[in-house]
N, C-alpha and C positions, 0 to 999 in steps of 0.2 A: 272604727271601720271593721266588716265583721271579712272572715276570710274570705267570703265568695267575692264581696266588694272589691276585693284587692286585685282579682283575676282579670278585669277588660286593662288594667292600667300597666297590670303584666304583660300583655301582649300589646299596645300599645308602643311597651318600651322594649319589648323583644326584636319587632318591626322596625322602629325607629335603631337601636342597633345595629339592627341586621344590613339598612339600609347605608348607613354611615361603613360599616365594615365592608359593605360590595365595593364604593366608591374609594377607598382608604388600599382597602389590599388587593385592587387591578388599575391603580393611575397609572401611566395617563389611560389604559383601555387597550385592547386589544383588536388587531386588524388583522383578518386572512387576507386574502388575496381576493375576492370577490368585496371584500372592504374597502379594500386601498383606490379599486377601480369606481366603488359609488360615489366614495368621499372623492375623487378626482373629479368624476361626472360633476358630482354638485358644484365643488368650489369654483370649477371655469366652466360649468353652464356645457358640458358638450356631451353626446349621447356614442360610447363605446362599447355599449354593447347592448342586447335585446332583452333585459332583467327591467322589471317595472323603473319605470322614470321616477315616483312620486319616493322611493328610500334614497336615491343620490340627491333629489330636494332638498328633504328633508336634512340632510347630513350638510347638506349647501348651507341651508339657513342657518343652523346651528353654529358651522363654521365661520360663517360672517360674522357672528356676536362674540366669538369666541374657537379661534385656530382649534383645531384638533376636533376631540370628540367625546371631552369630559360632559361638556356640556350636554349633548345629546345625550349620553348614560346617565347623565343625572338626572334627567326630566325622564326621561323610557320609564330607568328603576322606578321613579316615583310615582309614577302611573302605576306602576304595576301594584308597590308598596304599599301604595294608598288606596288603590282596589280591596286591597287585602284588607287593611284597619277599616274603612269604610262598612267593611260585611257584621261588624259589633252592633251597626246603628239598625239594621235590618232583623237580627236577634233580637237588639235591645239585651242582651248578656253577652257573657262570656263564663268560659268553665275554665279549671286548672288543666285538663287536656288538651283546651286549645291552647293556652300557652307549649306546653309541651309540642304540641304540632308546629305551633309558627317558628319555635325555636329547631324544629328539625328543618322546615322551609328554607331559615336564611342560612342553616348551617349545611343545607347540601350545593354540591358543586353546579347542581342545574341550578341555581340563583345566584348564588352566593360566587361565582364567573359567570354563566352565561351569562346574566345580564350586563355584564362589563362587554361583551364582544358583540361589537356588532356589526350584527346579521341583520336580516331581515325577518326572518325569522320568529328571531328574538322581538322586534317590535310588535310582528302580525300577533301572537300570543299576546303580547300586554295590552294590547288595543281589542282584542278579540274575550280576552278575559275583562277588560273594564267596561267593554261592551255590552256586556252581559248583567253582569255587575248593578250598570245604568239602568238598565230593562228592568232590576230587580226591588230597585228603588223607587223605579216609577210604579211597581203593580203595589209595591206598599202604600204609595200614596193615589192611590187611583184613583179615589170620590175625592182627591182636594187638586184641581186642574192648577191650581197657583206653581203644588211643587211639581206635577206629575209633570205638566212640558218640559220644563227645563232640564229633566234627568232624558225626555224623550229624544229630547235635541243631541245631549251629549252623547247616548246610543245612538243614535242616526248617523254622527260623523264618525266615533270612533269606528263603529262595523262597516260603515263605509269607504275607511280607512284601512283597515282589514281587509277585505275583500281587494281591494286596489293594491297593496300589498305582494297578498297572495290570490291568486285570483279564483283557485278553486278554495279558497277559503271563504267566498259568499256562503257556503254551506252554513257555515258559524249564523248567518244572518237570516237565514232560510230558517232555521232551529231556532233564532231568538225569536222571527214574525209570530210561528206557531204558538210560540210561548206567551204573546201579545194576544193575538187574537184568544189565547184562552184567558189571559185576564179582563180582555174587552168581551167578551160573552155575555149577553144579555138572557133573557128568557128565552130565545133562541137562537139559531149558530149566525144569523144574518151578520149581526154588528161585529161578532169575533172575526167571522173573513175576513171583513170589510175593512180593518182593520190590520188582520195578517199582512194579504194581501196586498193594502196600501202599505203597510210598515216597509215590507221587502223590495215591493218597489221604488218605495223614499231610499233607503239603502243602496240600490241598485242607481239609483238616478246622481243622488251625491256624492257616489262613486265616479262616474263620470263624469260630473263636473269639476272634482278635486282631480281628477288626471287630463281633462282641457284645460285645467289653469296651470297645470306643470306639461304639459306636453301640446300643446297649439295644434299639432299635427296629429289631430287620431289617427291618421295610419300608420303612425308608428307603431302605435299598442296593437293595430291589424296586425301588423308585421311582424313582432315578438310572437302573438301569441302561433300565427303561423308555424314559424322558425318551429317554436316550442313541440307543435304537436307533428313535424314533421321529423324531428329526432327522436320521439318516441317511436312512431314510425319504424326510423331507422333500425333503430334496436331491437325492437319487436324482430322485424325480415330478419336481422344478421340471427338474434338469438335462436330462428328456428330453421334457419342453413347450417346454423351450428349444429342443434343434433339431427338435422335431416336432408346433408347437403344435396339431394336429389330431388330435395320440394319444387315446382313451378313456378320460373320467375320471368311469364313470359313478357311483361311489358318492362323490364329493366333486360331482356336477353335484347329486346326489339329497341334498346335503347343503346345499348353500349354492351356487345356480345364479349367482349374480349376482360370489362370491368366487371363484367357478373360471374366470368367464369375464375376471378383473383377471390370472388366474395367468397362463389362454392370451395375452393380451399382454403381458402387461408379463414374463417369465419369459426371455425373449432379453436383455432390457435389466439386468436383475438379478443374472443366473448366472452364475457365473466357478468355472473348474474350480482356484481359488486356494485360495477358502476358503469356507466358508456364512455367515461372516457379512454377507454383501454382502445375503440371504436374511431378515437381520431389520428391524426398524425403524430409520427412518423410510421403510423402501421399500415399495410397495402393495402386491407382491407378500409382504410379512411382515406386514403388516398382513388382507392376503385370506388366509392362512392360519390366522390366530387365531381367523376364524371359520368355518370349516371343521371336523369334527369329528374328533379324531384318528383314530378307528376308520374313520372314511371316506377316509384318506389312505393309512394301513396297507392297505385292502381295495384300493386302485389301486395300490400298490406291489407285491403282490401280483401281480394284472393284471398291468404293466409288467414283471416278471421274466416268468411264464411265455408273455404273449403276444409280448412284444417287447424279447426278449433281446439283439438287435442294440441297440438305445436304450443298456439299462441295460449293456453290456460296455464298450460304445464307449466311454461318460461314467464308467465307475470305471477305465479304463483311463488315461483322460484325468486325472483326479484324483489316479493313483497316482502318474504320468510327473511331476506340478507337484510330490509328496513326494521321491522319491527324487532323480529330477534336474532341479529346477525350470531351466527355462530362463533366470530372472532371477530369481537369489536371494535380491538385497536385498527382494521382495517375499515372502520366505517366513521373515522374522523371524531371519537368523542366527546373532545374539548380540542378548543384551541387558546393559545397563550402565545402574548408579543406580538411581535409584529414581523409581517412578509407582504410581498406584493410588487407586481411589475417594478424592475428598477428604478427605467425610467420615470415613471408615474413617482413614485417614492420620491424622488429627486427633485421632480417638479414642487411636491405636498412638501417638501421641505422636513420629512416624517423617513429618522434610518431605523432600518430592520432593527429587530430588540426580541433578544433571550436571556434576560439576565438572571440573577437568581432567584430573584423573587417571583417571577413568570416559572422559574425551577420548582419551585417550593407548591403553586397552585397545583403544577401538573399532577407532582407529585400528592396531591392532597385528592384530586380528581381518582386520580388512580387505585387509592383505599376504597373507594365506591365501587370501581370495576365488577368488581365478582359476586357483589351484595345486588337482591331483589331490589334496591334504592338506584339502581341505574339502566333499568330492565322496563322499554315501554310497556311490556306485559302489566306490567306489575300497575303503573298508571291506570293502562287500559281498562284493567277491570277495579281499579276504584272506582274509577268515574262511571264506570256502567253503574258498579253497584251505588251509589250515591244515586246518581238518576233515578234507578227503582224506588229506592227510598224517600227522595222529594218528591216524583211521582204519585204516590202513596200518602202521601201524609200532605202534600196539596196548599201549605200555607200558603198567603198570596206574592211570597216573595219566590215563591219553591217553584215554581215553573220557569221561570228564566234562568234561575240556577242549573237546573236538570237540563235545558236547551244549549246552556256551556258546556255540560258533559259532553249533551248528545250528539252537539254541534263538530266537538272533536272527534269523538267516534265518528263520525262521518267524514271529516277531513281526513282523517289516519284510512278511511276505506278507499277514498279516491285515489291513492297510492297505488294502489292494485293495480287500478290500468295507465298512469301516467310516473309510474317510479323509472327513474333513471338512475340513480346511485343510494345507498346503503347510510349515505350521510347522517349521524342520530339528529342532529340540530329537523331535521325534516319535520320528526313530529313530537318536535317543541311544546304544540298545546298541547297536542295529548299529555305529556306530562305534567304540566302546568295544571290544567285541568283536575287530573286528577289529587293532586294537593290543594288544591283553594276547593276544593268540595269536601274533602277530608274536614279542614280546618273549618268551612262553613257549618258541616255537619255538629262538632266538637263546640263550638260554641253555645247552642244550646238542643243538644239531643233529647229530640222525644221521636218516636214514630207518631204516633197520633196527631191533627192538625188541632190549633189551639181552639176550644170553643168561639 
């Protein structure tokens, strides 16, 4: 066996490692507080609150085969895991760099924990990266229709999955169509549309079919995503009474004169371009907002975009800078370890709060990363652009649905701009992801040139 031989088998078993040691050193798994309420959702079937239906499902299912939520992290990781060892068969090599890479992969704390905690987050990223993945398998095989459906099928549901998920995450799926229609390209652009086109609307359609099968009531999903874009809203008005408490708020004056004049003061005191929660109770400016009518908040948001674009740029500008590169991190949640979450719910799940040492020992391990470019979305960010260029450029037939994973995240990390409400790092999850399995793809068999 000559040394190059020896390189796919190394990272094979770096992976395989890496994946044994995620599940080994975070049992039974780690639960925030927005965990403890999905896993609740799922296991007794009830809907508490406006976050997608189809992750407290999911957590449901899992927990019927198996209490807890070993079981889910064990199937996510391997999705993920196996995305990864899958991208050798699409080289057809591997190099001692990429071992080196995969080995920095399960050894950094964005894997090697996040995928123990779960978020949703954490899934939309392993479904949105295997998604891709699948795309990329299909353009290898694309004149042999036997294997190419079956890789089409498994991209169809997982992005569709994704996108359901996180719902401004169809972008991921928008970026893989294009990437379709350019491997369906014939002698001219007819059959690549046709193609695109259809892809993203298959994606879009079994998207809502997998959220009618866990939510009967589409209006419930109306209803979230309402909620949703009306607490952006909210934040928007308050952040621009904050530095300009004399701005025009005539349809919330005409709604509640006595609750708009608590915003105009007290909205300096309250607003932090961190996160909105600062924005609810027990502060008066969350309290002057309850009675205010929503359609009268909406109609000065409104206002505020077209009269006073300088306000609302400034302040999503401001909010984006605390996501991508928060100035002081620890205030933007960058791991979480153990377990927390409503009492009661805890009580019910049969699941006690848990910090014990060995949740001591990750934090701490998370925490060596802090101040290193290894934990810095920038740093991501511009791998995966530059990888893009790169596949872009060199064109193999698997290299366009690769570069649409990149692109795709760059695009999810930009919709933050106008819909960021907290600084939280888990947000742009793929982004980072992203930018490591392009790295790693890249390393496995680098040439710029595309093969003859």
């Amino acid at each position: 066996m000559t040394t190059k031989s020896k390189a796919p088998r190394a990272v094979l078993l770096v992976l395989a490692l890496g994946y044994v040691a995620m599940l080994a050193a975070n049992y039974p798994g780690h639960l925030s507080f927005d965990s403890i309420v999905q896993l609740h959702e799922g296991r007794f079937q009830v809907r508490d609150t406006w976050a997608p239906a189809i992750f407290g499902w999911i957590l449901g299912a899992f927990d019927k085969i198996a209490p807890g939520v070993m079981l889910y992290i064990a199937a996510s990781g391997l999705l993920f895991f196996g995305s990864l060892a899958s991208l050798m068969a699409l080289r057809g090599a591997a190099s001692w760099a990429s071992v080196l890479v995969a080995l920095f992969i399960v050894c950094s704390p964005l894997v090697l924990i996040y995928q123990a905690i779960v978020w949703k987050d954490v899934l939309f990223a392993n479904c949105a990266v295997a998604g891709c993945i699948c795309l990329a398998h299909a353009a290898k095989a694309w004149k042999r229709p036997g294997m190419r459906w079956p890789w089409l099928l498994a991209a169809l549901l997982l992005l569709g999955l994704a996108g359901l998920v996180r719902q401004n995450g169809l972008i991921v799926a928008l970026s893989g169509a294009c990437a379709l229609g350019w491997t369906a390209r014939g002698r001219t652009w007819i059959p690549g549309v046709a193609w695109g086109v259809g892809g993203f609307v298959a994606v879009v359609v079994a998207s809502q079919l997998m959220s009618a099968g866990v939510e009967p009531t589409a209006q419930s999903a109306d209803e979230a995503t309402t909620k949703g874009v009306r607490i952006v809203q909210r934040y928007d008005v308050v952040a621009a009474v904050a530095r300009d408490p004399t701005i025009r708020l005539d349809a919330m004056q005409a709604s509640n004169a006595a609750a708009t004049a608590i915003i105009r003061r007290d909205a300096a005191k309250y607003y932090t371009a961190q996160r909105v929660d600062t924005l609810g109770l027990p502060s008066t400016v969350g309290e002057a907002l309850r009675h205010i009518e929503p359609e009268a908040i909406t109609a000065d948001w409104h206002a505020l975009v077209k009269a006073r674009p300088d306000l609302y740029v400034h302040d999503r500008l401001g909010m984006f800078h605390w996501l991508v590169a928060p100035p002081i991190l620890e205030l933007c949640l960058p791991v979480f370890i153990g377990v927390d979450g409503p009492a009661d719910k805890l009580k019910q799940l049969g699941i006690p709060k848990r910090l014990d040492a060995k949740d001591q020992a990750l934090h701490d391990y998370a925490k060596l990363y802090y101040k290193t470019p290894f934990y810095w979305h920038v740093t991501y960010g511009a791998l995966a652009a530059l990888t893009a260029l790169i596949l872009l450029f060199r064109r193999d037939p698997a290299d366009p649905p690769m570069a649409a994973l990149m692109l795709g995240a760059l695009g999810f990390a930009a919709t933050f701009l106008i819909i960021s409400l907290a600084c939280d790092f888990r947000y742009l999850y793929l982004l980072d992801v992203a930018g490591m399995v392009g790295v790693f793809y890249l390393t496995l068999d680098f040439r710029v040139r595309r093969r003859s």
